[in-house]
Backbone as CSV, one residue per row, in Angstrom:
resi,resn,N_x,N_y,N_z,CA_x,CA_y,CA_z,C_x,C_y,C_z
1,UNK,115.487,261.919,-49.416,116.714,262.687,-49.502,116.805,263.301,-50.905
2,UNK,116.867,264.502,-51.072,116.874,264.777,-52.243,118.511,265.020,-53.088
3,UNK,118.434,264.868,-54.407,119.409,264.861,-55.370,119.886,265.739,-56.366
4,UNK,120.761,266.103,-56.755,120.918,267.651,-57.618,121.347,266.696,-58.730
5,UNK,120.651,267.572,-59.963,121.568,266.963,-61.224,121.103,267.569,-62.216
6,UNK,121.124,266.996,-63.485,120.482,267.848,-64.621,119.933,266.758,-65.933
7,UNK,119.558,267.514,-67.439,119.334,266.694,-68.043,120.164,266.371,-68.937
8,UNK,120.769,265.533,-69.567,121.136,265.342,-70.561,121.289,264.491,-71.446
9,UNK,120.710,265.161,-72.800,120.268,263.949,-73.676,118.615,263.290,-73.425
10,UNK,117.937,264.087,-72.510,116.547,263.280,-72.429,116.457,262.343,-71.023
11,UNK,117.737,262.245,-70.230,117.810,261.417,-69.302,118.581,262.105,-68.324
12,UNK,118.245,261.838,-66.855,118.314,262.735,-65.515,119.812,262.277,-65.468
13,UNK,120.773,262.991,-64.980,121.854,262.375,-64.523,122.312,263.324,-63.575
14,UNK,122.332,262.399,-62.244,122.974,263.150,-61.350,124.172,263.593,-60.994
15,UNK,124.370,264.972,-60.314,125.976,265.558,-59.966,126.692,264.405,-59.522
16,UNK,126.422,263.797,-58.162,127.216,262.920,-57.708,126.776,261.823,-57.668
17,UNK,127.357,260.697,-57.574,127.220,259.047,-57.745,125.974,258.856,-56.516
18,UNK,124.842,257.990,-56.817,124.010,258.139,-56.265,123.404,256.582,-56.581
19,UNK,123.139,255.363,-55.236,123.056,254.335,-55.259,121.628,254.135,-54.660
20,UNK,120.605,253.949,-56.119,119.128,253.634,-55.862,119.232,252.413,-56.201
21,UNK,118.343,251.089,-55.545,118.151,250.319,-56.327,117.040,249.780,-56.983
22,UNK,117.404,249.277,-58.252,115.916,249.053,-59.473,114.873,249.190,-58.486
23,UNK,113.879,249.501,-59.200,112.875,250.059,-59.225,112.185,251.123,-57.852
24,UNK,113.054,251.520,-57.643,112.948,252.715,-56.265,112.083,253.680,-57.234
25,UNK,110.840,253.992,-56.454,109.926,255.096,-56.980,111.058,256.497,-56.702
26,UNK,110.882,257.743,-57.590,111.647,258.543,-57.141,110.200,259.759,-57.557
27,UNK,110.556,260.769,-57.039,109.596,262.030,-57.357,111.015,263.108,-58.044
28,UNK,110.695,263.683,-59.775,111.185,264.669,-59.663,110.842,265.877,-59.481
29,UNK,111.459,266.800,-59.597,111.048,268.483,-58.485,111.713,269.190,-59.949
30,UNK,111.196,269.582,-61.092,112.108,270.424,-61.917,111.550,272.094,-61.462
31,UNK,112.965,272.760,-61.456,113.041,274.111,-60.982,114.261,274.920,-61.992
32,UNK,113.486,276.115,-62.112,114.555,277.139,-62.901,115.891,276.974,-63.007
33,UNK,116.724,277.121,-63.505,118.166,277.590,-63.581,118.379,278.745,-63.813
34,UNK,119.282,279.825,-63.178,119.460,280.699,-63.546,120.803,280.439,-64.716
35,UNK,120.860,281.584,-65.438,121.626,281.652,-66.799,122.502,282.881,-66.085
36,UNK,123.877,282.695,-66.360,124.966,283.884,-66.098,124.573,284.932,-66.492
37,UNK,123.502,285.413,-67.259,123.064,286.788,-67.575,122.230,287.072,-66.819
38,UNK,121.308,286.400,-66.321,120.312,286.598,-65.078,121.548,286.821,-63.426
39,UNK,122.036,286.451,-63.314,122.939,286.551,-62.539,123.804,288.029,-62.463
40,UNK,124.241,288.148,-63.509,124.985,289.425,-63.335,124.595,291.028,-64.113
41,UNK,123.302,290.891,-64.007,122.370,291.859,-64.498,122.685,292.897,-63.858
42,UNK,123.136,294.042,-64.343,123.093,295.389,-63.719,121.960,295.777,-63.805
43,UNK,121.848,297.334,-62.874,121.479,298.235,-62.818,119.812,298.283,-64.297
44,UNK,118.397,298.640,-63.202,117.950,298.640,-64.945,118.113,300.260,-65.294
45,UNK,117.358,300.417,-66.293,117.317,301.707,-66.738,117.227,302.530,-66.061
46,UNK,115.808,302.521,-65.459,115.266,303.298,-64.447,116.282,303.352,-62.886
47,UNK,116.551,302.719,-62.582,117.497,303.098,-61.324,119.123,303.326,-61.936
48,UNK,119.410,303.550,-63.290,120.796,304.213,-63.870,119.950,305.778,-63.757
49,UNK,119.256,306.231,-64.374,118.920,307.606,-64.790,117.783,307.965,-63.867
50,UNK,117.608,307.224,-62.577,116.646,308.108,-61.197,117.519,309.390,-60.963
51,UNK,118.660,310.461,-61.171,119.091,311.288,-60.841,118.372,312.143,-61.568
52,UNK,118.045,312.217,-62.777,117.275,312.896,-64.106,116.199,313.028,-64.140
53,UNK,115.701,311.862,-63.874,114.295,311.499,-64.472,113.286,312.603,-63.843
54,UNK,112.395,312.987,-64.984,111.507,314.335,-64.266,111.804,315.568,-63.969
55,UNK,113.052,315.680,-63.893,114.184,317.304,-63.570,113.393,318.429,-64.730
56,UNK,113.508,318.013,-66.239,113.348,318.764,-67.362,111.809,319.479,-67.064
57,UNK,111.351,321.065,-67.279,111.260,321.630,-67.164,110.434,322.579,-67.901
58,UNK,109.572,323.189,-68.053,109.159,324.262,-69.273,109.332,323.597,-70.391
59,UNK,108.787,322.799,-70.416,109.145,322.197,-72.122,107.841,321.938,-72.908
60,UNK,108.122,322.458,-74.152,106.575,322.167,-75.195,106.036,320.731,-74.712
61,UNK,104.556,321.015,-74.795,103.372,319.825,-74.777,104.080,318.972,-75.614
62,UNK,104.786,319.134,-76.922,104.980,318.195,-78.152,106.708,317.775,-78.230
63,UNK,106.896,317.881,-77.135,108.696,317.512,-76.805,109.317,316.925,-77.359
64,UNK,107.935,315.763,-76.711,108.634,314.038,-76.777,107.750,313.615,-78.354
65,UNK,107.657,314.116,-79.245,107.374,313.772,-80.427,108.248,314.753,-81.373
66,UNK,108.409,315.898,-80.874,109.349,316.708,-81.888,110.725,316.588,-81.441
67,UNK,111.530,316.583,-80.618,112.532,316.792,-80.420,113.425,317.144,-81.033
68,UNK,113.475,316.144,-82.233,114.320,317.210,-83.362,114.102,318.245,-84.037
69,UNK,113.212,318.381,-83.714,112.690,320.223,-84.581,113.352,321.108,-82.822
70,UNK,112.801,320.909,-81.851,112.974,321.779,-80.678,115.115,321.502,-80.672
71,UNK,116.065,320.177,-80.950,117.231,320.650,-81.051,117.613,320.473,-82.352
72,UNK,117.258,320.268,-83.406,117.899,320.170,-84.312,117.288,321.021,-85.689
73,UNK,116.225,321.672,-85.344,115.220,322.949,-86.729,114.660,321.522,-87.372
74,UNK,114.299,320.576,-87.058,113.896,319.809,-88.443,112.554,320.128,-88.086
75,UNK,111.780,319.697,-89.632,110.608,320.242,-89.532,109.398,319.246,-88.718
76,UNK,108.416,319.916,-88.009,107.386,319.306,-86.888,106.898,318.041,-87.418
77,UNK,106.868,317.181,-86.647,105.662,316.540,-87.418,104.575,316.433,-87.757
């Protein structure tokens, strides 16, 4: 029958009251936890800006290294 619980302090302690007695072999099973940020992860990058992505157009070979010279005059690199 298996048991939910966690660690703490170096030693297993289970959610609910749980009556083994001495020396019962047990097997543990350790498995991930998810963390509240894994959980409520939006959207990644790529599926926020799939409306865009690739649209742009006629644009210099050197775009994506100058950009600020092509909007802003600074000088090329």
């Amino acid at each position: 029958m298996p048991y939910k619980g966690h660690v703490k302090d170096g030693v297993i302690v289970f959610d609910e009251p749980v009556d083994l007695c001495d020396g019962a072999e047990v097997l543990v099973d350790i498995r991930p936890v998810q963390s509240n940020t894994d959980v409520e992860r939006g959207p990644s990058f790529r599926e926020r800006y799939a409306a865009v992505i690739g649209k742009a157009q006629d644009l210099p070979e050197d775009a994506s290294y100058n950009h600020d010279h092509y909007l802003y005059g600074s000088p090329k690199r």
